[in-house]
Steps between C-alpha positions, in 0.01 A plus 500: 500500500824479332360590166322776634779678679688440111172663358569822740814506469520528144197610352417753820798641651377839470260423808773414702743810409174743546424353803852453653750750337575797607355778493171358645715185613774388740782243529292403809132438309414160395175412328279178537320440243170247547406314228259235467658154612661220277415213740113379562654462895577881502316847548715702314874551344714801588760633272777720681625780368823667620727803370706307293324139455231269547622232766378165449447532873484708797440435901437837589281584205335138552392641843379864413270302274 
């Protein structure tokens, strides 16, 4: 998932800013993205998306997922 979230984050940032940033955005908005999983053990990934980063993690975005 790591690699991924590096993927977004620097190949597809625009995503993120058109999504988040103003003027259809907010500092409030967060995004989480589902991807296909990593792990044979796991449904799916999420990458999280905030104003100004991608966290490695997040509880409350863990738990709107």
């Amino acid at each position: 998932m790591l690699d991924k979230k590096l993927t977004m984050e620097r190949e597809h940032d625009h995503v993120r800013r058109l999504l988040i940033q103003e003027p259809r955005g907010s500092v409030a908005r967060h995004v989480n993205l589902i991807v296909p999983p990593t792990r044979a053990d796991c449904v799916a990934g999420v990458i999280i998306m905030e104003p100004t980063e991608y966290p490695p993690m997040s509880g409350t975005n863990t738990v709107c997922v």
